[in-house]
DRENPA-3360 file (N, C-alpha, C; in nm, 2 decimals, always signed):
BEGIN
1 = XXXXXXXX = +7.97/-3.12/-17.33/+7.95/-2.98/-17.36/+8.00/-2.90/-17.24 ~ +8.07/-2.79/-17.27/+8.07/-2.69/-17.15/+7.93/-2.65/-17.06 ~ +8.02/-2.69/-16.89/+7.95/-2.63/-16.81/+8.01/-2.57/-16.69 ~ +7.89/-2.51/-16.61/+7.99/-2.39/-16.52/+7.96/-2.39/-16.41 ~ +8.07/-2.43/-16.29/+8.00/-2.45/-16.20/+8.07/-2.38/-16.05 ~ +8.00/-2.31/-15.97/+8.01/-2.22/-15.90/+8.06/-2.28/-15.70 ~ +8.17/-2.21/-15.72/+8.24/-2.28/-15.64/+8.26/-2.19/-15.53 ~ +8.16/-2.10/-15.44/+8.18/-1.99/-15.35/+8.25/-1.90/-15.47;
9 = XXXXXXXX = +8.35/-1.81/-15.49/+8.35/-1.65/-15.55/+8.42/-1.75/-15.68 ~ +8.47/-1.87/-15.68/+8.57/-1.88/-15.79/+8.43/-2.02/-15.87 ~ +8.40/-1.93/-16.04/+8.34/-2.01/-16.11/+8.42/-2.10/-16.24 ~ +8.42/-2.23/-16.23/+8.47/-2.32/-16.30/+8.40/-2.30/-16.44 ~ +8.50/-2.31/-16.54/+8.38/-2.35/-16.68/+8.49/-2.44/-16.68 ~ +8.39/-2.52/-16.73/+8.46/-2.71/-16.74/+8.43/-2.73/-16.91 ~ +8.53/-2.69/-17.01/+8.53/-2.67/-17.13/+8.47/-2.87/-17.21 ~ +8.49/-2.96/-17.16/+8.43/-3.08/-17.18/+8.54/-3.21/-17.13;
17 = XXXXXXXX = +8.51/-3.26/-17.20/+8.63/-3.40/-17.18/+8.66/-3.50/-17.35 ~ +8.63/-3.40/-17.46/+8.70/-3.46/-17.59/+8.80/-3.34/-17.63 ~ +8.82/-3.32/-17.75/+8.90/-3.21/-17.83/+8.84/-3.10/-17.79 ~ +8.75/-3.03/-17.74/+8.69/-2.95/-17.72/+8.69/-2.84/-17.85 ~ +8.67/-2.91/-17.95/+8.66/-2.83/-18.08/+8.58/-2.70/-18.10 ~ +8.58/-2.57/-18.16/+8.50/-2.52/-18.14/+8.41/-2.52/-18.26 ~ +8.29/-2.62/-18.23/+8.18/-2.63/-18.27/+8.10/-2.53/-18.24 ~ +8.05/-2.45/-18.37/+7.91/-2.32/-18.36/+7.85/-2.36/-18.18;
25 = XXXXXXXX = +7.82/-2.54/-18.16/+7.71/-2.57/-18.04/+7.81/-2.54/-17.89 ~ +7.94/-2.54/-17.91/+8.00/-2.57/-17.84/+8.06/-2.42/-17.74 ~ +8.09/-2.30/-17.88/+8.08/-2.20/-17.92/+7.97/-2.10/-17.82 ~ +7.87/-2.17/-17.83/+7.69/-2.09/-17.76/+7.73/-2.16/-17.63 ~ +7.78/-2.27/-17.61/+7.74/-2.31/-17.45/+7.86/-2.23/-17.37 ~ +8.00/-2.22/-17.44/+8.06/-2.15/-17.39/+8.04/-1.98/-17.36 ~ +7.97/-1.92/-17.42/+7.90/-1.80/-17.45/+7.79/-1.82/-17.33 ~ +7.74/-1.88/-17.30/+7.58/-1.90/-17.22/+7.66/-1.90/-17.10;
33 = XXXXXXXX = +7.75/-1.96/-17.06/+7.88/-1.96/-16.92/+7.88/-1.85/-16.91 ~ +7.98/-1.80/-16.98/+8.02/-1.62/-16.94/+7.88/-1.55/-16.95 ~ +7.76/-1.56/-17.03/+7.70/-1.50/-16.92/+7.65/-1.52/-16.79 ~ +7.63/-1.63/-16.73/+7.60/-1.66/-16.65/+7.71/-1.59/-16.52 ~ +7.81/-1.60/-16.58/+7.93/-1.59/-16.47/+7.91/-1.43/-16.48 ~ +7.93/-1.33/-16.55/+7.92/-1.19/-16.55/+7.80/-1.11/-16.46 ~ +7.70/-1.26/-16.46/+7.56/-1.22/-16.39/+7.61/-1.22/-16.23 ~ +7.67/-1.35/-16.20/+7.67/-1.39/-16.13/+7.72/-1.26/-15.97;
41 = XXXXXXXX = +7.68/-1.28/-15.87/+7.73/-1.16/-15.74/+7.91/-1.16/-15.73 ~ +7.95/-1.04/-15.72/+8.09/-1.06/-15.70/+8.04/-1.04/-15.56 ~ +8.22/-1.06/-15.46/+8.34/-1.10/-15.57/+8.37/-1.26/-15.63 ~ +8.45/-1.24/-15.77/+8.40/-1.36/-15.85/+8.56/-1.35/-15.92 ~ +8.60/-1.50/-15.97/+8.68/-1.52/-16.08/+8.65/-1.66/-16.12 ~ +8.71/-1.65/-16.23/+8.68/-1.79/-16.35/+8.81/-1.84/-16.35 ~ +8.80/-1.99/-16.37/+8.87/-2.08/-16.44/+8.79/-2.14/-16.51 ~ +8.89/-2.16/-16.61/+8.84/-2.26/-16.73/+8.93/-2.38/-16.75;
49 = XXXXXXXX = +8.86/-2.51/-16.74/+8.92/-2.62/-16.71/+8.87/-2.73/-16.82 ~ +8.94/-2.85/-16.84/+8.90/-2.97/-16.91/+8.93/-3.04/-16.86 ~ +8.88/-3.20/-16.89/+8.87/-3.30/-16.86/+8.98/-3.39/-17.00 ~ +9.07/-3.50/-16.96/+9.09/-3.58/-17.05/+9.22/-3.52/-17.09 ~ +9.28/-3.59/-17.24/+9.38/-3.54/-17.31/+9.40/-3.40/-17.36 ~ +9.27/-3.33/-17.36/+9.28/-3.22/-17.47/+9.25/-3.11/-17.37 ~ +9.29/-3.02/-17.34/+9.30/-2.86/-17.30/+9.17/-2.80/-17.41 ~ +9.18/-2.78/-17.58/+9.12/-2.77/-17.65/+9.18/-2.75/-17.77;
57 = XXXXXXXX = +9.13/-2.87/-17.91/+9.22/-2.87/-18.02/+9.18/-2.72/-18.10 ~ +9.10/-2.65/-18.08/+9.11/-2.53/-18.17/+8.97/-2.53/-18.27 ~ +9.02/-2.51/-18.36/+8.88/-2.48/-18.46/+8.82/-2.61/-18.51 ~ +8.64/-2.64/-18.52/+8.62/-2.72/-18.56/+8.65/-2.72/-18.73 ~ +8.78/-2.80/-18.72/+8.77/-2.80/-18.87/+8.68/-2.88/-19.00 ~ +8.62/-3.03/-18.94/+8.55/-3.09/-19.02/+8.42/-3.03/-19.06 ~ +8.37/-2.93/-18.94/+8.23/-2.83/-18.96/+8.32/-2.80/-19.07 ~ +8.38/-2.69/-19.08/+8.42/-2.54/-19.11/+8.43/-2.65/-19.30;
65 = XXXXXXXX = +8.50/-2.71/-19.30/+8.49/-2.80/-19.41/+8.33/-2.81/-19.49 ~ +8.28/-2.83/-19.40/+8.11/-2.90/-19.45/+8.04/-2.78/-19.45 ~ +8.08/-2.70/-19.39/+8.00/-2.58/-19.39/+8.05/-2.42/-19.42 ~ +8.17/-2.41/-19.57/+8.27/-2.34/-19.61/+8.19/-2.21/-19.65 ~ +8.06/-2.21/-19.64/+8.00/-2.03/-19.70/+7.95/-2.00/-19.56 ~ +7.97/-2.05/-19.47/+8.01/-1.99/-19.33/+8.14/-1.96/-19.28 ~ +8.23/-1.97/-19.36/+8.36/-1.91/-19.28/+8.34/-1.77/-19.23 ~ +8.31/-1.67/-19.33/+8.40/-1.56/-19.24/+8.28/-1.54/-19.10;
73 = XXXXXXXX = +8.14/-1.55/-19.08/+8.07/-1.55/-18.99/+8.15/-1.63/-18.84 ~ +8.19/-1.78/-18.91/+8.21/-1.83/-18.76/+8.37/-1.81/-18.74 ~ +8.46/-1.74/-18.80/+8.56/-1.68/-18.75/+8.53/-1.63/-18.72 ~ +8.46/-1.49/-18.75/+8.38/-1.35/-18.66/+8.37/-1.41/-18.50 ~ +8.28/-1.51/-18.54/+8.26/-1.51/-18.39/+8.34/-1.60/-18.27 ~ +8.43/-1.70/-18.33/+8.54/-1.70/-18.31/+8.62/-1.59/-18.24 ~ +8.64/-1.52/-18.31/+8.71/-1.37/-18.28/+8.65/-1.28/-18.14 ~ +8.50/-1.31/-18.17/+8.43/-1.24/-18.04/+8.44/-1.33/-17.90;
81 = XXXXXXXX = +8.51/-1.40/-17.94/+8.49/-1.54/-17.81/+8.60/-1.50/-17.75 ~ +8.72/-1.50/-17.83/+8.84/-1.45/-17.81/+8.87/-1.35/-17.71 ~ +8.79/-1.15/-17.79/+8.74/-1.11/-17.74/+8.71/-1.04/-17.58 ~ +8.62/-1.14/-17.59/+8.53/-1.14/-17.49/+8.57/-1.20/-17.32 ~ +8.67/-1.32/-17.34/+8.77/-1.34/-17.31/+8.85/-1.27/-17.24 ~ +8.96/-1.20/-17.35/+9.04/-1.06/-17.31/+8.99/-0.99/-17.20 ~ +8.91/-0.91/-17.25/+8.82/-0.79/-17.16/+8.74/-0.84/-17.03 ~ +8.71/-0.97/-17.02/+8.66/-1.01/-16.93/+8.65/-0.93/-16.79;
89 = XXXXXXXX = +8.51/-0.85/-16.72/+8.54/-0.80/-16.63/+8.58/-0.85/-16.49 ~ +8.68/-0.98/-16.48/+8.66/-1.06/-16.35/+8.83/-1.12/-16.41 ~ +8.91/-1.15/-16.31/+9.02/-1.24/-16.31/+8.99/-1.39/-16.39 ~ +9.05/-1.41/-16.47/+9.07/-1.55/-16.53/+9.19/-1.64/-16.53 ~ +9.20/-1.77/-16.52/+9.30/-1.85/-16.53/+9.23/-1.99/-16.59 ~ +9.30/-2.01/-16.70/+9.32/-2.14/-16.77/+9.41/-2.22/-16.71 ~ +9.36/-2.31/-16.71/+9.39/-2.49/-16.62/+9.44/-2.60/-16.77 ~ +9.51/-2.57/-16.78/+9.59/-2.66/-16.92/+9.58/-2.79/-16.89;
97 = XXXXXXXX = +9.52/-2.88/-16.87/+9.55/-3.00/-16.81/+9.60/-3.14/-16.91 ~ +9.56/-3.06/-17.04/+9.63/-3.18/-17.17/+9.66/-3.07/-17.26 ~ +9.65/-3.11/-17.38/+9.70/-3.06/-17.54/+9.62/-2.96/-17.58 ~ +9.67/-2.85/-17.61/+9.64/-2.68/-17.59/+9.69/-2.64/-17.73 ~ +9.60/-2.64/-17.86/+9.67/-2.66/-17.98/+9.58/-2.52/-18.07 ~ +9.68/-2.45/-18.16/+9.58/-2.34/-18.25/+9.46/-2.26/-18.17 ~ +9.34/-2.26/-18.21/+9.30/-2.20/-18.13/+9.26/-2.20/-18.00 ~ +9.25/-2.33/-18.00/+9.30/-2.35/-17.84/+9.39/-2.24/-17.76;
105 = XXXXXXXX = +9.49/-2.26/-17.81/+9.63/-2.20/-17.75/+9.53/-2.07/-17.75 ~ +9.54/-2.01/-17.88/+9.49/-1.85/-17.86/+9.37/-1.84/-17.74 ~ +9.29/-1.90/-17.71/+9.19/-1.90/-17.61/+9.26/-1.87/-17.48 ~ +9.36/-1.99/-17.46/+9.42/-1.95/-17.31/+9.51/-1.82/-17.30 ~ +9.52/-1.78/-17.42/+9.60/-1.66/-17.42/+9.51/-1.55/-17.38 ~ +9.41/-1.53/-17.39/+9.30/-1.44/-17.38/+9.28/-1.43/-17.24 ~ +9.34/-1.55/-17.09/+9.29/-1.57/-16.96/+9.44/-1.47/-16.99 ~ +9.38/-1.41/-16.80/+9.50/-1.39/-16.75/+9.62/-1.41/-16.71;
113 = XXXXXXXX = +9.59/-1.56/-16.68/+9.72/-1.64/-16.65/+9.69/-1.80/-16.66 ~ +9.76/-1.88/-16.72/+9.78/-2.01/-16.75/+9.84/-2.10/-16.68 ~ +9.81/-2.23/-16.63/+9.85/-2.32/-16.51/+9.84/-2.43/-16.61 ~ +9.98/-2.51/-16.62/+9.98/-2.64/-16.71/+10.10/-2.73/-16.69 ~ +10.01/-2.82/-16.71/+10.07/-2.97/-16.65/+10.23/-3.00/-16.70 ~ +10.26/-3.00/-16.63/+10.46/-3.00/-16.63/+10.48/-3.12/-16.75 ~ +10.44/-3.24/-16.69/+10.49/-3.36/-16.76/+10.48/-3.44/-16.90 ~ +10.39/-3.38/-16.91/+10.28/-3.41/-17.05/+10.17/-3.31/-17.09;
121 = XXXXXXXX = +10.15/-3.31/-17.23/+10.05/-3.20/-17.28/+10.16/-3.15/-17.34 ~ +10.09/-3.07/-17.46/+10.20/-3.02/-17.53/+10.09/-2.83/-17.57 ~ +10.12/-2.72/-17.57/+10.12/-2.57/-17.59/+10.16/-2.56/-17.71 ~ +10.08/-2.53/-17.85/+10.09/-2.54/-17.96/+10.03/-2.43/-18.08 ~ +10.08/-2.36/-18.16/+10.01/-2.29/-18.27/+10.09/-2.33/-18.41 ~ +10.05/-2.42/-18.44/+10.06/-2.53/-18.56/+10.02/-2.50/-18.65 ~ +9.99/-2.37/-18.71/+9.92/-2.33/-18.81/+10.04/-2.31/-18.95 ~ +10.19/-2.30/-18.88/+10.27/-2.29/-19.04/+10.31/-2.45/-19.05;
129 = XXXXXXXX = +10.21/-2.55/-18.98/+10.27/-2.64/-19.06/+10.10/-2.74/-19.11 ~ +10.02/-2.64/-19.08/+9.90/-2.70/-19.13/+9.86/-2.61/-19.22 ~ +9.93/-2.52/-19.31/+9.88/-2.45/-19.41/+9.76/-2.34/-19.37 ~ +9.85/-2.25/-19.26/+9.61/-2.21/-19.21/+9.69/-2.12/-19.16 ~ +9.71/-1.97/-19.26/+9.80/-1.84/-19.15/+9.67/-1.81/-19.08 ~ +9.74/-1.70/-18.96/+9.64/-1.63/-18.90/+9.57/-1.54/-18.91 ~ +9.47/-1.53/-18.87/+9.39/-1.39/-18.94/+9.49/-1.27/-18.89 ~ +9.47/-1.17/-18.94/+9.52/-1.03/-18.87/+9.48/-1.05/-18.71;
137 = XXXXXXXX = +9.37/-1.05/-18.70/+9.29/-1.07/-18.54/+9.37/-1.15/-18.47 ~ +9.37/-1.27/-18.50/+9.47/-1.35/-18.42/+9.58/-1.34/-18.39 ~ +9.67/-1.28/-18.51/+9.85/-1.25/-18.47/+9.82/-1.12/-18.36 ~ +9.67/-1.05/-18.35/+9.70/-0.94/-18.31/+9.73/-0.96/-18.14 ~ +9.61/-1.12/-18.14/+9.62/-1.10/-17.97/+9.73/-1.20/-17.93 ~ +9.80/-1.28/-18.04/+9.89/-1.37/-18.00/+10.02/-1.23/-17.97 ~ +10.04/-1.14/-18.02/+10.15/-1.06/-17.99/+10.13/-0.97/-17.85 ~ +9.96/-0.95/-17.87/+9.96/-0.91/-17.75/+9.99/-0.91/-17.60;
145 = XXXXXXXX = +10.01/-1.08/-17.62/+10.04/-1.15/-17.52/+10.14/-1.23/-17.46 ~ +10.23/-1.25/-17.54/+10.35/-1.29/-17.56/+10.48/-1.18/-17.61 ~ +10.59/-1.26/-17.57/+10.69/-1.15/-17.59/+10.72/-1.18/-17.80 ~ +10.76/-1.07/-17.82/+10.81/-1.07/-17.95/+10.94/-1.19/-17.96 ~ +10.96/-1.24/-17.92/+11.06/-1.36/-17.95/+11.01/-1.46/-17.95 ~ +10.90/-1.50/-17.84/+10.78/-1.59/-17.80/+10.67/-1.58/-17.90 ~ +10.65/-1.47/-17.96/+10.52/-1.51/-18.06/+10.60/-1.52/-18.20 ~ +10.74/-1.49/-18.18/+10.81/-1.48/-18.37/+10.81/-1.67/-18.36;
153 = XXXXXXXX = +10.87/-1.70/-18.23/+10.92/-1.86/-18.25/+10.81/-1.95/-18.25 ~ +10.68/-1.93/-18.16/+10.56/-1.99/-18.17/+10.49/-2.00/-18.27 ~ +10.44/-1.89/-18.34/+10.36/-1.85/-18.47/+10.50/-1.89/-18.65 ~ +10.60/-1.88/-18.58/+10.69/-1.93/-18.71/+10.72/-2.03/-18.73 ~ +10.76/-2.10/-18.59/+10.78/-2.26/-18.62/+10.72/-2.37/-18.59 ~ +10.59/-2.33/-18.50/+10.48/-2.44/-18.50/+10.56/-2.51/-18.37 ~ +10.64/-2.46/-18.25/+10.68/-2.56/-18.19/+10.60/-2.62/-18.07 ~ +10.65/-2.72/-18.04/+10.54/-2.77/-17.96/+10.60/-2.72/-17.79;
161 = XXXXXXXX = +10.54/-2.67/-17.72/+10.61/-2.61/-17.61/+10.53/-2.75/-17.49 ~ +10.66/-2.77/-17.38/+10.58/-2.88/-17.26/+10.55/-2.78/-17.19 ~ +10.55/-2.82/-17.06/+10.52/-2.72/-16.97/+10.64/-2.66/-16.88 ~ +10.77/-2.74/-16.87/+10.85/-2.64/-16.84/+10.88/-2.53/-16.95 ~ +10.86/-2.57/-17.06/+10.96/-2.49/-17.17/+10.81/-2.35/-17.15 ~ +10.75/-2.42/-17.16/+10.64/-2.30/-17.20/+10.60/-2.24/-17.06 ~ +10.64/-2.26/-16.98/+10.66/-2.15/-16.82/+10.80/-2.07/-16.86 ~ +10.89/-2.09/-16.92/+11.03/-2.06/-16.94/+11.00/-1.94/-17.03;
169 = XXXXXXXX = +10.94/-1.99/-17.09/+10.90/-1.86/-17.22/+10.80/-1.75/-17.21 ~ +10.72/-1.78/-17.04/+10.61/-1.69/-17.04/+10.52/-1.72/-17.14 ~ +10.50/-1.82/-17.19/+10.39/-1.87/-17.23/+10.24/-1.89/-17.12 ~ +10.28/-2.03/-17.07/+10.19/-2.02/-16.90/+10.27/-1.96/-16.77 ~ +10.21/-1.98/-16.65/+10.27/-1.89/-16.56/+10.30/-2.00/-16.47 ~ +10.26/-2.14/-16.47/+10.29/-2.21/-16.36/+10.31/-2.34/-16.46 ~ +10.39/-2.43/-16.41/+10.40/-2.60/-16.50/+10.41/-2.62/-16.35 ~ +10.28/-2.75/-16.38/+10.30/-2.80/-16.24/+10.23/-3.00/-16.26;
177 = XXXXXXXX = +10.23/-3.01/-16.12/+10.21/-3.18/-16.16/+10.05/-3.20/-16.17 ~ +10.03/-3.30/-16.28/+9.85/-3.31/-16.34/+9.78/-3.28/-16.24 ~ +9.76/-3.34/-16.12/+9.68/-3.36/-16.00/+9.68/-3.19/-15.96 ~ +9.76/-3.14/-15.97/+9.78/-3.00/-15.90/+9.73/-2.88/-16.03 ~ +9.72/-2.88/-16.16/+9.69/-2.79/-16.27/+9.52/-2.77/-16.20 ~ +9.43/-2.80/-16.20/+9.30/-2.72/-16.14/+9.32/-2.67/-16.02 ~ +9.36/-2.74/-15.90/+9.35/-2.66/-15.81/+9.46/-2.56/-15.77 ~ +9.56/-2.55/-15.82/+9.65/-2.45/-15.85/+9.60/-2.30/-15.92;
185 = XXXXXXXX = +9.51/-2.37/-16.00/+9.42/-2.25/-16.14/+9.35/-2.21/-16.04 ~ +9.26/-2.24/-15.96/+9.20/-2.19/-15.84/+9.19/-2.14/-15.74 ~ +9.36/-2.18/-15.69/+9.37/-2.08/-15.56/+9.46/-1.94/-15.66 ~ +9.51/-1.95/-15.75/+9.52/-1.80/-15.83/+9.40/-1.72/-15.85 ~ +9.28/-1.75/-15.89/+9.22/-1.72/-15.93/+9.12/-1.68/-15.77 ~ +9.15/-1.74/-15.68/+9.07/-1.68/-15.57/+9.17/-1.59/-15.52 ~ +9.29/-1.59/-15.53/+9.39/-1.50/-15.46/+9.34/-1.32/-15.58 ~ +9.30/-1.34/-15.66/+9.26/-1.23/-15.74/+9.15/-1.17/-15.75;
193 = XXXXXXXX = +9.04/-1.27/-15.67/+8.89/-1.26/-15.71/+8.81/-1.14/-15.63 ~ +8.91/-1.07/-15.56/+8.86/-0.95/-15.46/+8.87/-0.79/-15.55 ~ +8.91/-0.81/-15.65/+8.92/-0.73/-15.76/+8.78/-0.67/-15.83 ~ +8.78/-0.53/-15.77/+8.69/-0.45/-15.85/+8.67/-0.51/-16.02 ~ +8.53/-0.52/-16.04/+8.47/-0.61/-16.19/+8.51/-0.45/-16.24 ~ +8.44/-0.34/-16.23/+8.45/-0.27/-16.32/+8.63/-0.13/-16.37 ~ +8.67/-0.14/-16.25/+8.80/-0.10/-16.26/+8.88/-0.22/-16.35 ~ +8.89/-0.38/-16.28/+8.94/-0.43/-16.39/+8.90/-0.47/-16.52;
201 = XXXXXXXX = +8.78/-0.46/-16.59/+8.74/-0.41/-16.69/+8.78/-0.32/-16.78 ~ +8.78/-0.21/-16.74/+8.82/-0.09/-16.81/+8.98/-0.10/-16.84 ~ +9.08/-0.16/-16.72/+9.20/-0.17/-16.75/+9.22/-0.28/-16.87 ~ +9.17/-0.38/-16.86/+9.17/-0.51/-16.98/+9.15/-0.41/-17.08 ~ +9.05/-0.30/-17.11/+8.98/-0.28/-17.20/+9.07/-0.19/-17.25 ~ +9.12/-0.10/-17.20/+9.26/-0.04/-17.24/+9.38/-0.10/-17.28 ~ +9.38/-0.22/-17.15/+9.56/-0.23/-17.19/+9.57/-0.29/-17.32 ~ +9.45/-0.35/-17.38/+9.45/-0.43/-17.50/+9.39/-0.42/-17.62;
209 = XXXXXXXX = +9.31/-0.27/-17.60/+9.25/-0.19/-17.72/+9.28/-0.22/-17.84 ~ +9.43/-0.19/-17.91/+9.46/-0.30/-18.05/+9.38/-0.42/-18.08 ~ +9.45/-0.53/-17.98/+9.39/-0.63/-18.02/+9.27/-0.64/-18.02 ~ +9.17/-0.62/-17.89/+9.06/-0.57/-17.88/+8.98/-0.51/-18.01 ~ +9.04/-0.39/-18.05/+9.00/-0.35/-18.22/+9.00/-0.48/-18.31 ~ +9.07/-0.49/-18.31/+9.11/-0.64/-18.49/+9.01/-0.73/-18.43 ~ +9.00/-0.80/-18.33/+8.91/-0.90/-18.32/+8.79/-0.85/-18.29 ~ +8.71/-0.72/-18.28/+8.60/-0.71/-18.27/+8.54/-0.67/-18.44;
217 = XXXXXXX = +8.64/-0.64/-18.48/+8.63/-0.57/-18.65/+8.55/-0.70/-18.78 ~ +8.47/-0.73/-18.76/+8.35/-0.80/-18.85/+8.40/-0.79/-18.96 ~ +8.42/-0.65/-18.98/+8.39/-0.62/-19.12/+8.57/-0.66/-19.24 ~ +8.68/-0.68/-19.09/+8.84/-0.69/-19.15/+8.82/-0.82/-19.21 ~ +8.96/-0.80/-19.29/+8.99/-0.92/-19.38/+9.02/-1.09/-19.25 ~ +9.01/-1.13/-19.32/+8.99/-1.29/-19.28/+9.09/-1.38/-19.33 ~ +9.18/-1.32/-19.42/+9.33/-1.38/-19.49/+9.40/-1.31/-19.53;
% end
């Protein structure tokens, strides 16, 4: 399970060492981090990191299966994780260190900036070839964040991006060698961490208002 661990101004969340699916359990412990870290004294920034093959496969889909008169609730919150993410009042950087797939992918889109392993791992939103369009919320922050040619080719053709192709594209910001993706995420994230919480706050909170809207919106469509 996710845990978070405080490293002088720069706090680690260490998202696990499987698929890091997002399980409702999985979901709360990552939620219980960011508060912790929001509590925590600046000055502060986050990385979010994993262990293993998987960056994070995205939605628990075998729950979501077994537990189908919960969909639109745990997309909702889904979407607030998302969110929450975005706006974050503190610099963020995701540490890609494996396979970054659906909402996975959208998760690291949410950090500021993305650090991923050159050689292997694959940067993925595979949803037109798994039958699963995206919510309104989702295309909202995948566009947000990517260039219009980068979110037409990602979101249309499911491709699998490495990590040079997906530094090329402004996907992540750095492809670098496995050994070097965390602590690379780190010294970005301390080179940023002197950053007023609540000035940069407000600017997140603006520059991304749209998306911001659609994913906090409960009450929007779901398909």
């Amino acid at each position: 399970m996710p845990t978070l661990q405080h490293h002088d101004e720069i706090l680690v969340l260490d998202l696990g060492e499987d698929e890091n699916r997002f399980h409702p359990h999985w979901l709360a412990s990552v939620n219980a981090a960011l508060d912790e870290a929001e509590q925590a004294p600046g000055p502060r920034a986050l990385v979010t990191a994993a262990t293993g093959k998987f960056y994070s496969n995205g939605l628990d889909l075998d729950w979501l299966m077994a537990n189908a008169g919960r969909y639109q609730d745990y997309v909702a919150e889904v979407h607030q994780l998302f969110a929450r993410m975005l706006a974050l009042p503190m610099p963020t950087v995701a540490a890609l260190q494996g396979h970054t797939f659906a909402a996975g992918a959208m998760f690291s889109l949410a950090h500021d900036q993305r650090v991923m392993r050159a050689d292997r791992g694959f940067w993925c939103l595979p949803e037109a070839d798994i039958n699963i369009p995206f919510t309104p919320a989702m295309a909202a922050l995948i566009q947000a964040r990517l260039s219009p040619q980068t979110a037409h080719e990602a979101m249309v053709t499911a491709r699998r991006y490495g990590g040079h192709d997906a530094a090329a594209a402004h996907i992540v910001d750095r492809a670098v060698a496995e050994q070097e993706v965390r602590p690379t995420a780190i010294e970005l994230a301390r080179s940023l961490a002197g950053k007023d919480a609540a000035t940069l706050g407000t600017i997140k909170a603006r520059m991304y208002a749209p998306a911001l809207d659609a994913l906090r919106d409960e009450e929007g469509p779901f398909s």
